[in-house]
C-alpha positions, 0 to 999 in steps of 0.5 A: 459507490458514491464518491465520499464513500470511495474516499472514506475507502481509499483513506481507511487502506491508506491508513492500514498499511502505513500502520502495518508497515510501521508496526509489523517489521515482517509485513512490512518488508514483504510489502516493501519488496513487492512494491520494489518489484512493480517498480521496477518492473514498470521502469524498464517498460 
């Protein structure tokens, strides 16, 4: 994978889930609380 495809890629999910998280209030909870988790999680290592 080249690098400007890799880019695309990254930006193209980046964009998706700011959209999901702006426009479907139920995903975005379900995404929010995982990424809480991980956090926390992380922070205790």
């Amino acid at each position: 994978m080249t690098a400007k495809n890799y880019s695309i890629l990254c930006i193209t999910v980046a964009a998706v889930t700011a959209a999901i998280i702006i426009f479907v209030p139920g995903l975005a909870e379900s995404i929010e609380q995982s990424l809480l988790q991980f956090l926390a999680a992380n922070a205790r290592a």
